[in-house]
PATOR-620696 format. One record per residue (C-alpha): x, y, z. Coordinates in steps of 0.2 Angstrom, whole numbers, plus 5000, padded with zeros to 4 digits. Layout:
XYZ ...
end
This chain:
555955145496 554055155501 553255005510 551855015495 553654965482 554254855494 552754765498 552454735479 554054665476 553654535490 552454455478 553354315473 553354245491 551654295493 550954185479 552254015486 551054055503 549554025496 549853905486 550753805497 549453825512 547853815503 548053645491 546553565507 545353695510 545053735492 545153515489 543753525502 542653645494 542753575478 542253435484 540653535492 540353615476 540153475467 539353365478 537953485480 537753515460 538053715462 537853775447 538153965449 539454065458 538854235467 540454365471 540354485483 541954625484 542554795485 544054895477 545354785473 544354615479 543154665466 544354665452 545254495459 543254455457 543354505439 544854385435 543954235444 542254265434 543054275418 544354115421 542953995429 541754035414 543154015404 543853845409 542253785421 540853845410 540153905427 539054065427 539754195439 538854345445 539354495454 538254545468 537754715474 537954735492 536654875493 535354745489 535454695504 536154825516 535054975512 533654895502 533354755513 533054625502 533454425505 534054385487 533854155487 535454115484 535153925488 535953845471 537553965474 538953985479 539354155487 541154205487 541554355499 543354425494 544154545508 545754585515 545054635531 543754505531 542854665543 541854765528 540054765535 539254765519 540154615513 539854535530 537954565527 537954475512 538754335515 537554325532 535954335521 536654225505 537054095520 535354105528 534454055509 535653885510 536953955498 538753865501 539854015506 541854045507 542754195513 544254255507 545154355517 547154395525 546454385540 545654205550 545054305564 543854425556 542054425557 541854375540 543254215540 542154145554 540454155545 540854075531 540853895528 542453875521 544054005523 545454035511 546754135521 548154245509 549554215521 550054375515 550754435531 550354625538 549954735525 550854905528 550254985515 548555075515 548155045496 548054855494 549954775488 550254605492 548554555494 547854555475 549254455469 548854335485 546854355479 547454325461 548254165465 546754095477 545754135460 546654025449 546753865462 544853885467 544553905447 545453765442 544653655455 543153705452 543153665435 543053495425 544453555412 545553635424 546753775414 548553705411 549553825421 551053765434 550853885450 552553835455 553153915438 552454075443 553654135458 555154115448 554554205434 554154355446 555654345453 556354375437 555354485428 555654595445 557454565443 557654615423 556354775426 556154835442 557555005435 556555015419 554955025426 555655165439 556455265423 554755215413 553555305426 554755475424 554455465407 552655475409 552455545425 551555705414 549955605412 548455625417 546355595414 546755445403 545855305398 546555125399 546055005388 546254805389 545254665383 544754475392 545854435408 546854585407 545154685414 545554655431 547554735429 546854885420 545454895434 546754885450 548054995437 546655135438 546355115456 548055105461 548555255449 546955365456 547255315477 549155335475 549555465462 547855575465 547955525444 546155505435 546055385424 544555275418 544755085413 543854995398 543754855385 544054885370 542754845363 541654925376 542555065371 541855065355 540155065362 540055265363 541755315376 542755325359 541955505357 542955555370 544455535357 545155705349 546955765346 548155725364 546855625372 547855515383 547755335382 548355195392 548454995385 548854845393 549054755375 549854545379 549954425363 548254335365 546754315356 546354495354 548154535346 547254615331 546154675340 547454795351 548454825333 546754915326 546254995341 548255085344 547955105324 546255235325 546755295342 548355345335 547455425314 546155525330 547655605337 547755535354 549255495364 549855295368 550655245380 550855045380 551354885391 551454765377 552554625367 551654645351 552854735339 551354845330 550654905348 552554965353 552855045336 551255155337 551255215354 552155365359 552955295376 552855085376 553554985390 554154805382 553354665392 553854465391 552954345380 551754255394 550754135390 548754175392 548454105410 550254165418 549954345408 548654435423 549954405435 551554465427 550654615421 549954665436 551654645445 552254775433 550854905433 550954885452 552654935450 552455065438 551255165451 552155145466 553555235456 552455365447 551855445463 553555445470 554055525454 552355645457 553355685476 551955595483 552355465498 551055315492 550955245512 549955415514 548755435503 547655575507 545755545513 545955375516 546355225529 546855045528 545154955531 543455035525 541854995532 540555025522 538754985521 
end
């Protein structure tokens, strides 16, 4: 087993850790939030941080009606500018906590009076110590060079800083969520293993989700590009339909991560005309239509909406880690890369 699979399956304990040791700090800078009147959130991320960012922006304007922004960090590292971020608060998501251009940011946001908090697996780095406030993953060493155990940790410190940052917090029980992991691990682990050598032909495909779901197809892509040397290209839907549908002609591979929710039709019409243009679907999905259409379909769980980000990204996670060994590519050694990158 590769220390990317095994690290991946340790999520259910990753996500008792942060819940467990974080209920204070994020107390604290609710409290700081509030009491200030911030009325706008400013993220700053890379890679997978950037799509645990994604998943934060969409729940707290969602359930907070609090505007979120996603920051460039050329801005300020190569352009030079000092953006006033003093109604904000800047939140600086990195497993390393020591990515310069992310630690530039949060040293220039903090300089204009903005209220800043790190996130990070580690509480030595330079970035844990700059910030105001520090919400630590507890993820433990990360062996992996490709992010693991550290965007369900990221996922989880999302919700509980969403929910306390927001008047009508989101009726989700954390403590449900370990269990249901464990499970879901427990009933597919075999399937997804069996459901990556079905598919392991594919390649240059689009992935298509919708809403919450845009941060699992983001890290899918990532994960499938780093680890299985796969390209793939992740969209909305409906984004989709903003032009990339011309890409669509007979075998065009597409990917969908298709969850009952609001945009249930809105999957079913999509696998529908992606289907009459001739392209090829492969679908993690429970709705019935979705399954029937698509040529490979891995049946997923009824979640409900909140819960649904976490379960599926366990089992894309999964999915990728046994596609590249499938591929005969060891995923602790991807090519070109190292564990933490500094960038500017």
């Amino acid at each position: 087993m590769s220390i990317m699979l095994n690290e991946f399956l340790t999520a259910p304990d990753v996500v008792r850790e942060v819940v467990v040791n974080n209920k204070q700090i994020i107390a604290a800078i609710a409290k700081e939030f509030k009491s200030r009147g911030i009325t706008n959130i400013t993220t700053v991320a890379r890679g997978t941080s950037d799509n645990a960012a994604t998943y934060f922006k969409y729940l707290v304007e969602v359930i907070g009606g609090i505007m979120v922004s996603k920051f460039s960090p050329s801005i300020t590292t190569i352009y030079g500018s000092k953006v006033n971020l003093s109604n904000n608060m800047l939140l600086a998501i990195s497993q390393s906590g020591m990515s310069t251009d992310t630690l530039m940011v949060a040293e220039s946001a903090k300089e204009t009076g903005a209220l800043t908090v790190a996130v990070t697996n580690n509480p030595d780095s330079p970035l844990a110590k700059i910030c105001d406030f520090h919400i630590y993953l507890r993820a433990g060493e990360e062996r992996s060079v490709a992010a693991t155990k550290t965007f369900i940790a990221e996922l989880t410190a999302m919700y509980l800083l969403a929910n306390a940052l927001s008047p009508s917090p989101a009726k989700m029980n954390v403590s449900e969520l370990p269990p249901m992991l464990d499970k879901f691990i427990n009933e597919n682990k075999e399937e997804l293993r069996l459901f990556a050598e079905k598919t392991k032909h594919l390649n240059n495909f689009i992935i298509l989700s919708r809403g919450m779901l845009q941060s699992v197809s983001s890290e899918l892509s990532l994960k499938i590009m780093e680890s299985c040397y796969r390209f793939s290209r992740p969209f909305s839907t409906c984004e989709f339909m903003h032009g990339p549908i011309a890409l669509v002609e007979e075998g065009t591979q597409i990917m969908m991560l298709a969850p009952s929710s609001e945009f249930s039709q809105e999957f079913i019409n999509m696998a529908t005309r992606l289907s009459i243009l001739g392209a090829q679907i492969t679908a993690f999905t429970d709705i019935k239509e979705v399954e029937d259409i698509a040529q490979n379909s891995f049946r997923m769980p009824f979640c409900r909406g909140m819960e649904t980000p976490f379960l599926y990204t366990i089992a894309v996670e999964i999915y990728a880690a046994y596609l590249a060994e499938t591929l005969g590519i060891n995923p602790d050694l991807p090519r070109n890369m190292k564990k933490i990158t500094i960038t500017k």
